[in-house]
Every structure is written in structure tokens, then in C-alpha cells.
C-alpha positions as CSV (number, residue, x, y, z in Angstrom):
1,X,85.8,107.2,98.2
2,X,82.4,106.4,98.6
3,X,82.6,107.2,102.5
4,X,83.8,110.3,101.7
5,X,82.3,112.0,98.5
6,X,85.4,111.9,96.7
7,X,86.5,111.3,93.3
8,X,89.7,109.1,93.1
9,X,91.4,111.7,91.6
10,X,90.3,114.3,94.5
11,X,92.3,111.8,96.7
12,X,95.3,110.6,94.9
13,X,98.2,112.8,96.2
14,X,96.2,114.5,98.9
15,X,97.8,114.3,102.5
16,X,94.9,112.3,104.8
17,X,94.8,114.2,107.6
18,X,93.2,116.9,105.0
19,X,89.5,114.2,105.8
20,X,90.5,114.1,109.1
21,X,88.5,116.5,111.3
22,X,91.1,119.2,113.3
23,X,90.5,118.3,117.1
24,X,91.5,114.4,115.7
25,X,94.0,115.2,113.1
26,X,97.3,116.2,116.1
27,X,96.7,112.7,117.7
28,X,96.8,110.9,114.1
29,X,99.8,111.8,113.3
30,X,101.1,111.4,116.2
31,X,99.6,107.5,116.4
32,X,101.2,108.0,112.6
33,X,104.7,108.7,113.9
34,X,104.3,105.6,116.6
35,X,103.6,103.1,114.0
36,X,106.6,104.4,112.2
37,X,109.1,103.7,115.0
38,X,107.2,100.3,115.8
39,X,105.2,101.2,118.6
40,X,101.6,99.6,117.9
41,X,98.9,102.2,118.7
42,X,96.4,99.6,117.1
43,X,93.0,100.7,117.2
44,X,91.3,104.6,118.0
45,X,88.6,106.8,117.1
46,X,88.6,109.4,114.6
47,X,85.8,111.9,113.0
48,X,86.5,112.4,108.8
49,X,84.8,114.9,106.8
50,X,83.0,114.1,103.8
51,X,82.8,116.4,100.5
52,X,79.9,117.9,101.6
53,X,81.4,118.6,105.1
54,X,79.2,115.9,107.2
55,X,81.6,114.2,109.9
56,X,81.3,110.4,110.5
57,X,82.8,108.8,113.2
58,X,85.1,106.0,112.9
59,X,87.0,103.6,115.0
60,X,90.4,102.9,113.0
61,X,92.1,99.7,112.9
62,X,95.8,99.9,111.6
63,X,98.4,97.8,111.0
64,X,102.6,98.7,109.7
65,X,102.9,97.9,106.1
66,X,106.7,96.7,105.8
67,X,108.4,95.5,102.6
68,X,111.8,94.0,103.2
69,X,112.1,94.9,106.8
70,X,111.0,98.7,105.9
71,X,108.7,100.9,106.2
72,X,106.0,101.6,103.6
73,X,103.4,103.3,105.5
74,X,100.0,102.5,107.1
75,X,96.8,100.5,106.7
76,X,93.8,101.5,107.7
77,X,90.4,99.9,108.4
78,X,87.7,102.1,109.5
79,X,84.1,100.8,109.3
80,X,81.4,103.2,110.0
81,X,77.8,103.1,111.2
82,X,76.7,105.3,108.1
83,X,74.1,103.8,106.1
């Protein structure tokens, strides 16, 4: 949230690839759809879009969450060089 400009609210519901800039967001989904089916795409770069429309670059580290053998979606890490 504080990355991005966001309220909580603002976020809560919203689809992510919405922060994700366009020429990133096809590749995403498809690293997206590889976790899903176990294949580890691990670590990638990614520009988001803030609020105010500023993009920050970002190197995402993921990992499967799982809950009794399922799927439960995806956890992302992505530290940034913005001060």
C-alpha cells in the first residue's frame, strides 16, 4: 500500500495485474498460471504503477501458497530501490 499510493480499501478485491504496468502484465499471468500447475518460475522483474501513475521497478520473488495439498494462490516479495 505504501509502495503504491493505495488505500487498503482501493486494493481489497482489485485484480493485481490492474498495478501491474501492460508490457509486464501478459508474462505475469502467465508466470501466475505456472505456479498454479507447479512449475516454479521463482524470481522476475516487473514494473507496477503507483496512484499517481509513477512506475517502479521490481524484482518479484514468489512462492505457491498450498493449504492441504491445494492451491491457495501466490506470495509475492518485491523489494524496490524507491526511497
Amino acid at each position: 500500500m505504501a509502495l503504491l499510493g493505495y488505500a487498503k480499501s482501493e486494493l481489497l478485491g482489485r485484480n493485481f495485474v490492474t498495478v501491474i504496468a501492460p508490457e509486464y502484465r501478459e508474462a505475469t499471468i502467465e508466470n501466475f498460471r505456472k505456479r498454479q500447475i507447479g512449475e516454479a518460475v521463482d524470481r522476475y522483474e516487473i514494473e507496477v504503477i503507483t496512484k499517481d501513475g509513477k512506475r517502479i521497478p521490481l524484482e518479484l520473488n514468489t512462492r505457491t501458497l498450498e493449504y492441504m495439498g491445494e492451491f491457495m494462490g501466490i506470495e509475492g516479495i518485491g523489494p524496490s530501490n524507491r526511497r
